[in-house]
N, C-alpha and C positions, 0 to 999 in steps of 0.2 A: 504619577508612575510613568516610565519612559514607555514608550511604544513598547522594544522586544520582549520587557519584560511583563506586558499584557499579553503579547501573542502567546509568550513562550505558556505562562497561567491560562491562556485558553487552549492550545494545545495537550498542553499538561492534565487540566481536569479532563477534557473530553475523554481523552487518551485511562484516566484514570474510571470514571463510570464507565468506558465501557470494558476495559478489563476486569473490574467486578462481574458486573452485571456478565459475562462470559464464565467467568469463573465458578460466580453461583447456578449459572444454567447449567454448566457441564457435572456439577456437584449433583443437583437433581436429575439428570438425566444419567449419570451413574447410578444412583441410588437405586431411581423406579430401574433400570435394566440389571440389578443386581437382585433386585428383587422380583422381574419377572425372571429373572432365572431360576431363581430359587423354587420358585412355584411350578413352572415346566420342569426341575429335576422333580419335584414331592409328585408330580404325574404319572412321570416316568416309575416313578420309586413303587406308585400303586396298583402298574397292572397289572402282576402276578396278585394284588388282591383282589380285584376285579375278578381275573380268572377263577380264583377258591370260593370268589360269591357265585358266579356263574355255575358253579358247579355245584354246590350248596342248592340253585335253586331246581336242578334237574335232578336233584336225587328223588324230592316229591312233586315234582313241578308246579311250585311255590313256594312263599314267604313262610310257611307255617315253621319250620323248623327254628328259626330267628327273631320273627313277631314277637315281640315283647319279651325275649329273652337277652338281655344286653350283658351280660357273663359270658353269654357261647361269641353273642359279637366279638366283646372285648377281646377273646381268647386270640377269634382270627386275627385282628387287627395285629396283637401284641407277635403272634405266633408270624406273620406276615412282615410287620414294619421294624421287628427288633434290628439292630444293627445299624439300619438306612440312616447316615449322620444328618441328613437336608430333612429328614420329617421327624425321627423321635427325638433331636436333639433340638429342637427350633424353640425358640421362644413360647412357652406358652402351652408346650405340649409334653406332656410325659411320656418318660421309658416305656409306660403302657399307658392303656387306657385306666384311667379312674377307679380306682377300688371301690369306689361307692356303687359304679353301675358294672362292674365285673361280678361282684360278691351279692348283687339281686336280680332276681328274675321275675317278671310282673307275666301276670295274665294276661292272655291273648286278647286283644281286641283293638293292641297299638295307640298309638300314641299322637293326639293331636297336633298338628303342627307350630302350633304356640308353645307346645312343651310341657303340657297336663297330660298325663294317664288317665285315661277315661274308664271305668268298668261296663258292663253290657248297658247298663241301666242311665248311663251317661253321667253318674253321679264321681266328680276329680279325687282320686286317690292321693296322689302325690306329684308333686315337681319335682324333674328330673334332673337339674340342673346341677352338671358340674361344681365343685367347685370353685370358686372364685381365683382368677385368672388363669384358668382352665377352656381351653377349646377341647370340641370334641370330633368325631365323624358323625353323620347319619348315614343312614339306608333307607329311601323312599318305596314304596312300590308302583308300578305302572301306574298308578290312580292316583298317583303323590300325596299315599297317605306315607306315617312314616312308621314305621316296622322295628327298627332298632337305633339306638345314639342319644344326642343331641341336637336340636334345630333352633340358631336362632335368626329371627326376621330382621333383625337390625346387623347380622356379621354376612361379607362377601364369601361365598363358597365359589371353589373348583366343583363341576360338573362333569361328573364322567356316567355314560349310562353302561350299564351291566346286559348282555344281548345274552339269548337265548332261543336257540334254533329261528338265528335272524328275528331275532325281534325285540324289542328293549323290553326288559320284564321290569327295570328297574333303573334305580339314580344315584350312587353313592358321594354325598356330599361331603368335600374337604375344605374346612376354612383356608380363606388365600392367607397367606403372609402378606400383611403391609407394612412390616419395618422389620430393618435387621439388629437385633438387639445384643446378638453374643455369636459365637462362630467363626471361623474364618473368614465367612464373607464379611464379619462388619471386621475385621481386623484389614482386609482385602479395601473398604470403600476408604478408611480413616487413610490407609498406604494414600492411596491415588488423592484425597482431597490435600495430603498435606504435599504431593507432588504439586497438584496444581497450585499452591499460594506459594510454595518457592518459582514455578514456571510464573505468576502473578509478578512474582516481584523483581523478577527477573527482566520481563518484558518491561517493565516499569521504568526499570533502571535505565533501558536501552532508549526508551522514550522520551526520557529525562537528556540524555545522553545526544539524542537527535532532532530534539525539539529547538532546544536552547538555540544551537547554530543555527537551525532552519528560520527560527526567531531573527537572531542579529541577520541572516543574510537578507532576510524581506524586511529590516528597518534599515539598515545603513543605507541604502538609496532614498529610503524616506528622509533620513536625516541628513544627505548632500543636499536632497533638493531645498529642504527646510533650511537649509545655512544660504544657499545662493539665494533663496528669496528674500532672506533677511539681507543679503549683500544687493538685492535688485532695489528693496525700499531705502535702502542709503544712497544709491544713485549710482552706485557699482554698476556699468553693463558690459563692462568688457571681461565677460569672465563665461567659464563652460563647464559643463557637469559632466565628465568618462564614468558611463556607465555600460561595460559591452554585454548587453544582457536583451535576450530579446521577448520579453516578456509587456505588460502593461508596464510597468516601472522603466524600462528600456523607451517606449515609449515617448512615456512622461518625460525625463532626461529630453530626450530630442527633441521634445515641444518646448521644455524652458531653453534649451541651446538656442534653438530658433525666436521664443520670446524675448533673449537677451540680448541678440544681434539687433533683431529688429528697433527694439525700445534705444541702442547704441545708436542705430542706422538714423534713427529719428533725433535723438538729441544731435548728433552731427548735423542735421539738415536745420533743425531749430535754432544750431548756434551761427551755420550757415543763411539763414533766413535771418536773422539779424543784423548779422556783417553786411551780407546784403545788400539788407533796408538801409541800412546805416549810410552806406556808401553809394547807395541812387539815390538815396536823398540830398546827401551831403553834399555831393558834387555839384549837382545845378545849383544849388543854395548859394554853395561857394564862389559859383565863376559870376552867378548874380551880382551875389553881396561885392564880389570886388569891382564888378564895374559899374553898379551904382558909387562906391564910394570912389572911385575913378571921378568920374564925375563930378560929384559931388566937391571930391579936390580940387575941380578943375584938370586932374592931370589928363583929362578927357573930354573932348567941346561935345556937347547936350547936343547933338545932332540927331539926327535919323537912324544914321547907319548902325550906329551904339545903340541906341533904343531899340530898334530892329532886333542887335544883337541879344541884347538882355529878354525882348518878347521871346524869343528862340527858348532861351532856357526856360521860361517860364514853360513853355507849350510841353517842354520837355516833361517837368515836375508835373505837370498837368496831364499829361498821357501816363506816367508813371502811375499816379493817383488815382487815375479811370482802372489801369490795367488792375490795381491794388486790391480797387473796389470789388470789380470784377471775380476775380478771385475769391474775395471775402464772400462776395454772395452769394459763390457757386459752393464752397464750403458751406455755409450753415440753410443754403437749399434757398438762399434770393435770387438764385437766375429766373426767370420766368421762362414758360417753351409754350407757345401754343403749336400742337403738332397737328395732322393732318397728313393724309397720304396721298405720296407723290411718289412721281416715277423720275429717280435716280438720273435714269438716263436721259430724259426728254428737260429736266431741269439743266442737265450739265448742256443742252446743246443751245440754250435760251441764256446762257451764263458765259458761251465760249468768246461772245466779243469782247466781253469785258476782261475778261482774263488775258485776252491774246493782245488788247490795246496797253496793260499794265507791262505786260512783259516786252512787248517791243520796245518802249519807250527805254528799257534796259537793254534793248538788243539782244535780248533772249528770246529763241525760237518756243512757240508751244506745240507741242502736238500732241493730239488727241485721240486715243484707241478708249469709242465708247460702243460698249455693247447695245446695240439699240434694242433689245426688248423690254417686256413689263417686269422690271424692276421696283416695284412700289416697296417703299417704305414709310415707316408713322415714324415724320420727323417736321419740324420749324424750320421752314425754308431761311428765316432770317439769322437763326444760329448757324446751318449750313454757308451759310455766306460768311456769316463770322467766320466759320472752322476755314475755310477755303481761301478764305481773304490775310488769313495771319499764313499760310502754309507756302502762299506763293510769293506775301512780301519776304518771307525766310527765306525764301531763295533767291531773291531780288539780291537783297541785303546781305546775306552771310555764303552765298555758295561761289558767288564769282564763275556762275556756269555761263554756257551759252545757250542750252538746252534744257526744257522745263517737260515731262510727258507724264499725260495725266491719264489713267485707264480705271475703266470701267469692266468687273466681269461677276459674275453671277455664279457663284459654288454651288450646286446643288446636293453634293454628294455629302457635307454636312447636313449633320442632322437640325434640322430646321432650317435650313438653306440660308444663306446670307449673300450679300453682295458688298464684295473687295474691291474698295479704290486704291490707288498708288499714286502715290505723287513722286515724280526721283527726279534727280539732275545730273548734270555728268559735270559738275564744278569738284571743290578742294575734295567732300567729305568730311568724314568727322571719324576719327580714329574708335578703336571697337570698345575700348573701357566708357569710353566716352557716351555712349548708343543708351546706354537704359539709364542712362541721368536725365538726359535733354527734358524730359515732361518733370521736372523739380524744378519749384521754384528759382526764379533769379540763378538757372545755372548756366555758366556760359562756359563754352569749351575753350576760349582764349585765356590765358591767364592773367594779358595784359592792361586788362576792361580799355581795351580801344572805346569810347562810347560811342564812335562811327559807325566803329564795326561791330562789336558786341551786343548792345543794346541793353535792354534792361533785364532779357534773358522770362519774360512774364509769356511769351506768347504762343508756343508750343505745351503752356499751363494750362492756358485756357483751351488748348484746341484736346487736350485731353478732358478736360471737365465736360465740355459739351458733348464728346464722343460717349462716354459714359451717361448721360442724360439720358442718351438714343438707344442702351445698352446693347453698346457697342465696346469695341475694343482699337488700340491706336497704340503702332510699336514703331521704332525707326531699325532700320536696315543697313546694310550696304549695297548702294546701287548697282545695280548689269550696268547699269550708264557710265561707272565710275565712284558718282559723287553719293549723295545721301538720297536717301525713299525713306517716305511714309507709308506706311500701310494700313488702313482705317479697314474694320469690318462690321458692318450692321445686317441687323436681322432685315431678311424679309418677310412683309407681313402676306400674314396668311388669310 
């Protein structure tokens, strides 16, 4: 099943119980409020009988007059509730009270609350009991015994007490209504539940209606990104996913744009790292191969000089091969470092002869802006000399400067502090596209492969490998001098 049309199914049922389950609650809570209305009108409906009980009991100030008389009850009730549509008309309840207990009148001594007539003697005359699906009223007195009605212990009554010069003399029990079985109101609840399952299906529709698209529009960026990855495992990288949305899926899109360049940027440099290899290898091989078989012709006398020339190439493929290695090691983590802390600047001032005797022999000046304090860093003085020794034959070799200045200074205002060397020249430079290649393999800015001048492009490789050993960082710039700077920064240890 495709993605949207799972969302749109999980949207859709959610969407779908809970508009039941809304529907059915608002349906019950109609009902019970229909039904407690009902019940506060049957209240309202009975005060004026409350009042003709109250008055009933002040004539002899008591029960006697109605005690076991349920004929004179009935009278009032009927005489009292005729008319009232919410109580004589309700389910369950007669025009009047009951002609069974209208048409008898029992001996005083009232009537147990289980609903046996008792005689003085305690001995049960008779059960009083309505009719079958008949409710009735009772009439308690102060002592809740019951005086006149029907009482049963298993049905809910309304409570209302009957007062007599401030004082409850009494209780007149009304069974509650708990369902509406005929009447306007049940005509009133069936109106509003059949409202609510057309509003039910209405919202449904709308649901239906704004799911679906909400569906496709959270799949179709699933499903670009899912085509370009299938276009990334063919070996497609030159390709991009427009998604202007800024959400996670927005996102996502700009991490595969940016994973597509990348894996591009990399197969270019892999197909460049091959060309390369290809062509530093080839060439000394070549100018070898030809002048041993020179030689070997005779078209060349087996001298010195020729021999000399051919060790040359060798030394050449030989330094190639070191720098290769080199590389290779520091890739799968064979450089070795034994580090140890030393002070930056007391190293560089123990290092200045040797640097300054390299560079004159080129006729390039050095100069040296070192910050003399404690600068300690945890670093391999012997890789440092690697890094420092490939940084300054690069400007021997490729900058044609006069001027070599190497500084030393101490950042403190980063957090964890570091200390920034520079190495710059004031020679040709190196134009600005050019600047964040230089630490890639065999890359040389010349397009000519001078091998004088060029080299084999391996040695600002390595002097990034070791910078990162030191976790450090190593960018090229353009010089205040003119020509090209290195900028190296390593932590100071704490």
């Amino acid at each position: 099943m495709k993605i949207h049309n799972k969302l749109f199914l999980v949207f859709f049922s959610f969407s779908f119980l809970l508009v039941g389950a809304l529907v059915l609650l608002i349906q019950w809570s109609i009902g019970k409020g229909v039904i407690d209305y009902v019940n506060s009108k049957d209240i309202e409906a009975l005060k004026p009988l409350v009042t003709q009980l109250e008055k009933e009991y002040k004539k002899q100030d008591s029960w006697q007059y109605l005690r076991g008389h349920h004929k004179r009850f009935g009278d009032i009730l009927f005489l009292h509730l005729q008319g009232e549509f919410s109580v004589s008309k309700l389910p369950g309840r007669a025009d009047r009270p009951p002609r069974e207990l209208l048409d008898r009148d029992f001996p005083p001594g009232g009537m147990e609350r289980d609903g046996h007539f008792m005689e003085r003697n305690g001995r049960p005359v008779e059960n009083n009991r309505p009719p079958e699906g008949q409710e009735s009223f009772a009439l308690f007195d102060r002592h809740k015994n019951l005086i006149a009605g029907y009482h049963d212990e298993n049905t809910e009554y309304n409570i209302l007490p009957i007062n007599a010069n401030d004082v409850d003399v009494g209780w007149l029990m009304v069974p509650k209504q708990k369902q509406i079985t005929d009447g306007y109101e049940l005509d009133l609840i069936d109106q509003l539940q059949s409202y609510l399952w057309v509003i039910a299906f209405i919202t449904l529709m709308l649901v239906t209606l704004i799911t679906f698209p909400l569906a496709r529009h959270i799949a179709d960026p699933i499903k670009k990104i899912i085509l370009g990855m299938h276009k990334l495992t063919q070996g497609d990288y030159q390709q991009s996913i427009a998604i202007n949305r800024k959400d996670e899926l927005g996102e996502l899109s700009r991490d595969f744009n940016e994973l597509a360049l990348t894996l591009h940027e990399n197969e270019d440099a892999r197909k460049r790292w091959f060309a390369n290899i290809s062509h530093e290898l080839r060439t000394p091989v070549a100018i070898l191969r030809g002048e041993l078989e020179a030689m070997l012709d005779g078209v060349r006398p087996i001298n010195e000089k020729y021999i000399d020339s051919a060790n040359d190439e060798v030394k050449h493929l030989q330094n190639l091969i070191d720098d290769l290695d080199q590389l290779t090691s520091a890739d799968i983590g064979g450089m070795h470092y034994r580090k140890q802390t030393v002070n930056i600047s007391t190293w560089f001032e123990s290092e200045v002869d040797k640097y300054t005797g390299y560079l004159a022999a080129a006729n390039i000046a050095l100069v040296i802006d070192n910050n003399k304090s404690d600068a300690n860093i945890f670093a391999d003085t012997t890789r440092l000399c690697q890094l420092f020794d490939n940084l300054v034959n690069n400007s021997i070799k490729y900058s044609a400067a006069s001027i070599v200045k190497i500084s030393v200074e101490i950042d403190s205002v980063i957090t964890g502090s570091i200390v920034r060397i520079k190495v710059e020249d004031n020679g040709v430079g190196v134009e600005e596209q050019h600047l964040h290649h230089l630490f890639e393999y065999l890359y040389r800015v010349e397009n000519s492969r001078n091998r004088k001048m060029g080299g084999a492009g391996l040695g600002l490789s390595i002097c990034a490998h070791i910078v990162t050993a030191h976790q450090g960082s190593i960018k090229a710039i353009a010089s205040d001098l003119g020509g090209l700077g290195i900028i190296i920064e390593l932590p100071l240890q704490k």
